[in-house]
C-alpha positions in Angstrom: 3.8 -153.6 18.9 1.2 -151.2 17.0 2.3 -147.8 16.7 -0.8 -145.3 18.4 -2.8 -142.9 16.5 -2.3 -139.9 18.5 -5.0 -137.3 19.0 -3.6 -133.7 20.9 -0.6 -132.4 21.0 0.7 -132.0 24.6 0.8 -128.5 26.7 3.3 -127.6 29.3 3.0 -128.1 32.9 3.0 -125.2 34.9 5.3 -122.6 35.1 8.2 -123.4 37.6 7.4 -126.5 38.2 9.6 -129.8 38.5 8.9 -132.8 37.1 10.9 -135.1 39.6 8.1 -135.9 41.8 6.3 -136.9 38.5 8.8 -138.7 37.6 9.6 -140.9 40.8 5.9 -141.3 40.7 5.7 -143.0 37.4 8.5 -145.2 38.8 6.7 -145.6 42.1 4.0 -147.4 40.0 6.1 -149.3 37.5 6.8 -147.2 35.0 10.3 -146.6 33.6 11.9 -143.3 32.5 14.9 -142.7 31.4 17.4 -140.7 33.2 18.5 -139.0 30.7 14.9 -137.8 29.6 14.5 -133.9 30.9 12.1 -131.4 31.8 13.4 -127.7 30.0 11.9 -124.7 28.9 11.5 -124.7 25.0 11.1 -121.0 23.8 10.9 -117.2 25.3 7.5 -117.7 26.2 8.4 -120.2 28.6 7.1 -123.3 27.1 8.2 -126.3 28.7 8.9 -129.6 26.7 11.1 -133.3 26.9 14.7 -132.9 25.8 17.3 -135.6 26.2 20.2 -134.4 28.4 22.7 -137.1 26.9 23.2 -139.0 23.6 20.2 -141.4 22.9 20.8 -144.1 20.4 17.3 -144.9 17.9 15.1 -147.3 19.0 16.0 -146.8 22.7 13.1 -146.6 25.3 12.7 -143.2 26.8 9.5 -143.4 28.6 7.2 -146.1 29.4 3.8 -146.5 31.2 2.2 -149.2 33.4 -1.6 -150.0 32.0 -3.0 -148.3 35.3 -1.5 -145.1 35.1 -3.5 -143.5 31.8 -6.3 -141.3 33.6 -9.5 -142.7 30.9 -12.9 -143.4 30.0 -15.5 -145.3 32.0 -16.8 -143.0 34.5 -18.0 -145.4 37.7 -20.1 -142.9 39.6 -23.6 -142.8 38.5 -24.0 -138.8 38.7 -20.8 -137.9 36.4 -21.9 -140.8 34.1 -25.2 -139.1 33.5 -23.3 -135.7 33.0 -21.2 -137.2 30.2 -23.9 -138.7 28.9 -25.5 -135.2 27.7 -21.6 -134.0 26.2 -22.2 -134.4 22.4 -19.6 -136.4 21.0 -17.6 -133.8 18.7 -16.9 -132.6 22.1 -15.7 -135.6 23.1 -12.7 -133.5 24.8 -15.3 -132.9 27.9 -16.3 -136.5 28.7 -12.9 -136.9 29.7 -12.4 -133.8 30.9 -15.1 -133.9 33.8 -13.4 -137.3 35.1 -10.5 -134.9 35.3 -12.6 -132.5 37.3 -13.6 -134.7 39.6 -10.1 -136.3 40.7 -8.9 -132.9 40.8 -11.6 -132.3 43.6 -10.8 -135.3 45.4 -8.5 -135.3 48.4 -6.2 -138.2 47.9 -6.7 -138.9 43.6 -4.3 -141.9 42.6 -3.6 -139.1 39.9 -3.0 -136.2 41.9 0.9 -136.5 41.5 0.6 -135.9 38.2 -2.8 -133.2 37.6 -1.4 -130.7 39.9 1.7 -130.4 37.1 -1.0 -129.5 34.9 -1.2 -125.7 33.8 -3.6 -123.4 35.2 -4.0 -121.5 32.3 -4.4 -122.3 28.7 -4.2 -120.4 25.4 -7.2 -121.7 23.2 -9.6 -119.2 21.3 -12.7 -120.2 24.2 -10.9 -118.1 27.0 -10.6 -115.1 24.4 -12.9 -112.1 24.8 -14.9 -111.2 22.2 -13.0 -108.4 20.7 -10.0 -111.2 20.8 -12.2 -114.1 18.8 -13.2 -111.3 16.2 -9.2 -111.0 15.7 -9.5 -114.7 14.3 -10.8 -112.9 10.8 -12.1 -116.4 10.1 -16.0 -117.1 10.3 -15.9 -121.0 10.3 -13.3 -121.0 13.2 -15.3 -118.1 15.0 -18.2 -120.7 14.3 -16.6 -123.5 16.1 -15.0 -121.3 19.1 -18.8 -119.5 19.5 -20.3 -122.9 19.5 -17.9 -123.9 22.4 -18.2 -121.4 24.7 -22.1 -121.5 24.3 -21.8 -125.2 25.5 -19.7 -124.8 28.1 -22.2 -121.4 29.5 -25.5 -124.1 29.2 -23.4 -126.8 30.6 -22.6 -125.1 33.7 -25.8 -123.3 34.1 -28.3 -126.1 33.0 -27.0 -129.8 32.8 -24.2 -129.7 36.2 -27.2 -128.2 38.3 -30.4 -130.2 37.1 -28.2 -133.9 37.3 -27.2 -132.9 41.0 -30.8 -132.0 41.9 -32.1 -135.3 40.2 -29.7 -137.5 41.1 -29.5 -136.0 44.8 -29.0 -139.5 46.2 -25.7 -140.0 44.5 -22.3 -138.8 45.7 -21.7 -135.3 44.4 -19.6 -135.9 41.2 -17.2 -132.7 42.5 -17.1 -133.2 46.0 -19.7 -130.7 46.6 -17.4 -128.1 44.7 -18.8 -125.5 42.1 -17.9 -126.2 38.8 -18.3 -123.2 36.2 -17.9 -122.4 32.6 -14.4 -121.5 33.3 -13.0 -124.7 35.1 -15.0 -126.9 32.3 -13.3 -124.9 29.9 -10.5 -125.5 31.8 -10.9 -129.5 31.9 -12.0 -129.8 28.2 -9.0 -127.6 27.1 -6.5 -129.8 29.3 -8.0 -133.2 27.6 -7.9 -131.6 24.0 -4.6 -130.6 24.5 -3.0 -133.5 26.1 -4.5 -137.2 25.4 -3.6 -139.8 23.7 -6.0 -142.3 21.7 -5.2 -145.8 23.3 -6.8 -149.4 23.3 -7.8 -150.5 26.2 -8.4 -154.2 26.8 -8.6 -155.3 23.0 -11.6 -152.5 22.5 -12.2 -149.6 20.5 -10.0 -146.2 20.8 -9.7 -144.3 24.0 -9.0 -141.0 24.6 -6.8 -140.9 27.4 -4.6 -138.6 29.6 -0.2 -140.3 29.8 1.4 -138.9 32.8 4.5 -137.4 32.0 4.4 -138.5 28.1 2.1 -135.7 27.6 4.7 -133.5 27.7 6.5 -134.3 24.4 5.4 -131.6 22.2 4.8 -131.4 18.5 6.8 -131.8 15.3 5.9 -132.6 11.7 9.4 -134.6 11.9 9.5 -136.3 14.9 12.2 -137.8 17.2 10.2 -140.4 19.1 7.0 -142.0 18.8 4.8 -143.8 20.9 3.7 -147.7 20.8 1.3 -149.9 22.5 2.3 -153.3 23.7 -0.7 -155.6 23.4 0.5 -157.7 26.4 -1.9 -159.6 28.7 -2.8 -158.5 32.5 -0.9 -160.8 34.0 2.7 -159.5 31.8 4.7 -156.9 34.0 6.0 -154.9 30.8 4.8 -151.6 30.5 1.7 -151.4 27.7 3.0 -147.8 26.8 6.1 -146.6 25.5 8.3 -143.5 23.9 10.4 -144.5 21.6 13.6 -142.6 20.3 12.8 -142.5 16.3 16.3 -141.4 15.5 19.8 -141.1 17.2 19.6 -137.8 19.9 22.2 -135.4 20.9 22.1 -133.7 24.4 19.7 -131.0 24.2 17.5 -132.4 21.4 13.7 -132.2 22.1 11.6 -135.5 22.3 8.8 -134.9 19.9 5.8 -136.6 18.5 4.1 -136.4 15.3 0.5 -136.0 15.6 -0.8 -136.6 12.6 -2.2 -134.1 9.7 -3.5 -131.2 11.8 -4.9 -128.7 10.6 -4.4 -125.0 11.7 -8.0 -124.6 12.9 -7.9 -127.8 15.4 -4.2 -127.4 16.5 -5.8 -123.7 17.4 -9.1 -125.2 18.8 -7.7 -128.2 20.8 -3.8 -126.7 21.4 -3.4 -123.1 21.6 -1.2 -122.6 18.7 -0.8 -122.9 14.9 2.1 -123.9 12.6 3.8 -121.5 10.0 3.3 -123.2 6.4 1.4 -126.1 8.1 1.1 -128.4 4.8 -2.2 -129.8 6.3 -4.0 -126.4 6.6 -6.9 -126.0 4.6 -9.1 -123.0 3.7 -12.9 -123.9 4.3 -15.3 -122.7 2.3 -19.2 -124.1 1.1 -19.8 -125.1 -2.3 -23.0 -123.0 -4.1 -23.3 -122.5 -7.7 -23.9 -118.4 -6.8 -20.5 -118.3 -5.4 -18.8 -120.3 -8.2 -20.7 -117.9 -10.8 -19.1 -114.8 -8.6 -15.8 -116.5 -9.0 -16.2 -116.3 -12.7 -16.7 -112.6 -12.6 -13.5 -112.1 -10.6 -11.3 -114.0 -12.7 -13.0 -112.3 -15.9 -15.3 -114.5 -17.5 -18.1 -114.9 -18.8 -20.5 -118.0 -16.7 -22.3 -120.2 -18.8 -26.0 -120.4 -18.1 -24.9 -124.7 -15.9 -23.5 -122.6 -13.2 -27.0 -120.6 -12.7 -29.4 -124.3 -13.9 -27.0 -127.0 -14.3 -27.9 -129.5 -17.1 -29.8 -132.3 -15.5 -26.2 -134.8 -16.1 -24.4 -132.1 -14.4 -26.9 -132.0 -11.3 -27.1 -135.8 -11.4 -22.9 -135.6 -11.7 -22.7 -132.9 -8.9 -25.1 -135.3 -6.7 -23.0 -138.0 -7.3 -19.9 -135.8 -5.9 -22.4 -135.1 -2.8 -21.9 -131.2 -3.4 -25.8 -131.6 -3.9 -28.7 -133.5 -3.2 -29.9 -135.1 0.0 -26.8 -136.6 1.5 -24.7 -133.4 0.3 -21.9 -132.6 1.9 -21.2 -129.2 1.0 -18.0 -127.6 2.8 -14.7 -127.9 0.1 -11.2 -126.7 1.0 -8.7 -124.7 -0.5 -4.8 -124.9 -0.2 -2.9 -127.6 1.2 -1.2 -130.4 -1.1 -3.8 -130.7 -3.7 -4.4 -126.6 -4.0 -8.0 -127.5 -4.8 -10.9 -130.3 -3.0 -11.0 -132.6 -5.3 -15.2 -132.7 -5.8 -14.8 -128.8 -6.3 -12.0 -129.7 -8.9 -14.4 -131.9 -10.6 -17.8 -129.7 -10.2 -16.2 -126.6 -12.0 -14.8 -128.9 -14.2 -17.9 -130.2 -15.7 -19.8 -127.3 -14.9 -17.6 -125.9 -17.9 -18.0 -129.2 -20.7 -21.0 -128.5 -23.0 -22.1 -132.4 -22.4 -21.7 -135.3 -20.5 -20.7 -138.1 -23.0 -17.1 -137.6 -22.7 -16.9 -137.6 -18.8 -19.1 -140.2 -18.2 -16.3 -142.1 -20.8 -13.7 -141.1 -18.4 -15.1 -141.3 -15.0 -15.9 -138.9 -12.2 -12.8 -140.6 -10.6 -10.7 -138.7 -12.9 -12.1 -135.5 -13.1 -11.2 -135.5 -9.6 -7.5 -135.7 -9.9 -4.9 -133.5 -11.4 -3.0 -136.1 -12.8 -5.4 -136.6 -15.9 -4.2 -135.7 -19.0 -3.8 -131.7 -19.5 -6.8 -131.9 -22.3 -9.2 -134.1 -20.3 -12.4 -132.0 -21.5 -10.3 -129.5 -23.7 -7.5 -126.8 -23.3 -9.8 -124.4 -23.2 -12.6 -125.8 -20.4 -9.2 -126.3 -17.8 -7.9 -122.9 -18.6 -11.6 -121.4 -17.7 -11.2 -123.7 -14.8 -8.1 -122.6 -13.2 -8.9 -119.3 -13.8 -12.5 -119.2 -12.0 -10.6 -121.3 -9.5 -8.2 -118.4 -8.9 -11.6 -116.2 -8.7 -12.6 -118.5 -6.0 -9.7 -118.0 -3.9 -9.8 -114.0 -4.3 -13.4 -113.8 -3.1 -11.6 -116.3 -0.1 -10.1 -113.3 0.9 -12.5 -110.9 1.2 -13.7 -111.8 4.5 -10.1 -110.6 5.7 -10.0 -106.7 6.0 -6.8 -106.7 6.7 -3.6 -107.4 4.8 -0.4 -109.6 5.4 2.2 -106.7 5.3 -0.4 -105.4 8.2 -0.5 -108.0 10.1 3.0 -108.5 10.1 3.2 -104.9 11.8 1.0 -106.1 14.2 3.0 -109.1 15.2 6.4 -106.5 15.1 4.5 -104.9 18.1 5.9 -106.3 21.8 3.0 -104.7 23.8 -0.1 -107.0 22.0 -1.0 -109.9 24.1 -0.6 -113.0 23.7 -4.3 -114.0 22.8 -3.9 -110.9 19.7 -0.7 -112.3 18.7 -1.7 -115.7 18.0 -5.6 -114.5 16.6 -3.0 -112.8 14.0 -0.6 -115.3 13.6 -3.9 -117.7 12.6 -5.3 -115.7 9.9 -1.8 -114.7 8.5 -1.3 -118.1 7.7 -4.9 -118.5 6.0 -4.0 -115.5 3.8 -0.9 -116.9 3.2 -1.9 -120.4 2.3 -4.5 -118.7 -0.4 -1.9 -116.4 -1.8 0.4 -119.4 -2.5 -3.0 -121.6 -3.6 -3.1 -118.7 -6.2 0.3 -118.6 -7.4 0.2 -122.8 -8.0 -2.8 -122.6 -9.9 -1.4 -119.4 -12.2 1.7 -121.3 -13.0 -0.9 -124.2 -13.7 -2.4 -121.7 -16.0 0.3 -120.3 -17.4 1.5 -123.9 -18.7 -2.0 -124.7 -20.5 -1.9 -121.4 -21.8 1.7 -122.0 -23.7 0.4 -125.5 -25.1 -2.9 -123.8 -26.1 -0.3 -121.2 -28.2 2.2 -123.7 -29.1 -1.2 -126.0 -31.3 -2.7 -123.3 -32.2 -3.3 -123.1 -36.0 -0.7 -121.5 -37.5 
């Protein structure tokens, strides 16, 4: 058995409904689910989620799938084919999702038993109005959600039309049904939310949609996980399963770890964020004018390399790909490391008066914080953390409002939903740079009590 890399988090079905139909469904086809594995609502909002309803013992199957029930990749008729075709591949969400679209429009779909369970509504920033997306106080996040909803506009206007007027001779991909911006957006936010990547027949990674497994929501510290059994055609075991990861009480959820999720995709792709999510990063791009304005804010003076680096400091800031023709320029802030490492390194030897002694040590190390304290000097890290701490104040200022404000935002019962979690987003992004800052400080304040402590005397 391999264990799956998993790609969305699940969304709840809609509201009111039951899962038994679902579930004799799976069974129907030969699947097997548990009978102690339940359908329940998991907060006030009315979020549903798996719970078991009994003790579970670890290692015990909970649910497991049949290779034909996964809705996937290909697409068979011609006219869809071509539409997916045009999807650009970072939105590979709506490749999927059309198939989706077109079994929902058919009158007897294999799948129907499971997509009407799906919810009609979903919370992801691409149904927010444009007042709403502003709330997000984030510009690379209102740069993805803008990019988004200008695809799915052009893809309902442009693509859907011209490949049903070319491709006249082929079956209408819908069923002769209208598909707009808002039931793409719709499809696309279903996929993002819910599939799974799985192997199908010994070939690459496929995103695809799990009946009933979908609906195992998210945890950092999971109680289940999901395998693939690599079995052959002809083998009746089921080629999916849900695993219990530990022993479970009655009433404990069945979650599944997704992997290191950042706040931006679980808000893109799932409709929610995580409080202290110790995968969220704070995206910035790297330029020498910003890193110069960092200086300021933290104090200092810049030397003349962060204005016309040295040509060894170009050639070293090339070889981290913050320059050059193959640059790669967006760095992070927060998270485990505090600081991307290339940005570590770049102010770094931005600060060292010449090259010898790093290219003795290696860019390798300048990456890391785990080289010694006085890798170029006491004094170059000290000037380091500090414009570092610059950095993350000038982070801030695209946020005009404050934490203690937001929080009386969030205190409020009559803001909507969309509001509430546009604020909960960028409370954690000022959050995670406020705690950013107070690691690097007590960084500081360490080198600054050795720098005393050898001083001369």
């Amino acid at each position: 058995m391999a264990r799956l890399a998993l790609l969305r988090r699940s969304s709840s079905g809609r509201e009111g409904s039951s899962t038994e139909d679902l579930v004799q469904w799976v069974r129907q086809q030969g699947g097997r689910v548990l009978p102690a594995v339940h359908l329940q609502r998991q907060n006030a909002r009315g979020d549903l989620g798996l719970v078991a309803t009994e003790a579970v013992q670890s290692g015990e199957s909970l649910i497991a799938l049949p290779p034909h029930i996964p809705l996937s990749l290909p697409i068979d008729e011609p006219a869809l084919a071509a539409l997916a075709q045009r999807v650009p591949e970072k939105l590979w969400a709506m490749k999927l999702g059309l198939k989706l679209l077109a079994e929902r429009a058919k009158k007897h779909s294999f799948w129907w038993p499971y997509i009407h369970k799906l919810p009609e509504r979903f919370r992801m920033p691409v149904f927010f109005s444009g007042d709403e997306i502003q709330q997000l106080q984030y510009p690379p996040i209102i740069h993805q959600v803008k990019k988004r909803c200008e695809f799915l506009l052009q893809f309902a206007a442009e693509d859907i039309p011209n490949i049903i007027r070319d491709r006249g001779n082929d079956k209408h991909p819908f069923g002769g049904q209208q598909v707009d911006a808002s039931a793409l957006g719709w499809a696309m936010a279903a996929v993002s939310s819910r599939a799974f990547c799985v192997k199908q027949s010994g070939e690459s990674d496929c995103p695809s949609l799990l009946p009933l497994v979908d609906m195992c929501n998210h945890s950092f510290t999971p109680t289940a996980r999901l395998v693939q059994h690599h079995t052959s055609s002809a083998q009746l075991l089921p080629f999916l399963e849900v695993v219990a990861q530990q022993d479970l009480e009655r009433g404990d959820a069945l979650v599944l770890d997704y992997g290191p999720l950042s706040n931006d995709i679980l808000l893109l792709d799932y409709g929610f964020v995580i409080p202290n999510n110790p995968h969220d990063r704070v995206e910035l791009r790297f330029e020498l004018q910003l890193l110069e304005a960092a200086c300021f804010a933290a104090g200092l003076h810049a030397p003349s390399s962060f204005t016309e680096p040295a040509p060894w400091q170009h050639a070293l800031l090339v070889q981290l790909k913050l320059q050059g023709p193959d640059a790669s320029q967006m760095v992070t802030l927060g998270g485990k490391d505090q600081v991307d490492c290339r940005l570590l390194a770049a102010v770094r030897l931005l600060y060292a008066e010449d090259g010898s002694k790093i290219r003795s040590i290696g860019v390798e190390m300048l990456q890391s914080w785990d080289a010694p304290t006085a890798l170029l000097g006491l004094a170059n890290e000290c000037k380091v953390l500090r414009t570092l701490v610059g950095l993350c104040m000038l982070a801030t200022a695209p946020f005009p409002t404050s934490i203690s404000e937001d929080q009386d935002l969030l205190n409020q019962d009559e803001i909507s939903e969309n509001i509430r979690l546009a604020t909960e987003f960028r409370t954690n992004k000022k959050q995670l740079l406020i705690n950013t800052i107070s690691s690097l400080q007590l960084r500081l304040q360490s080198l600054t009590m050795q720098e005393l402590v050898s001083a001369p005397r």
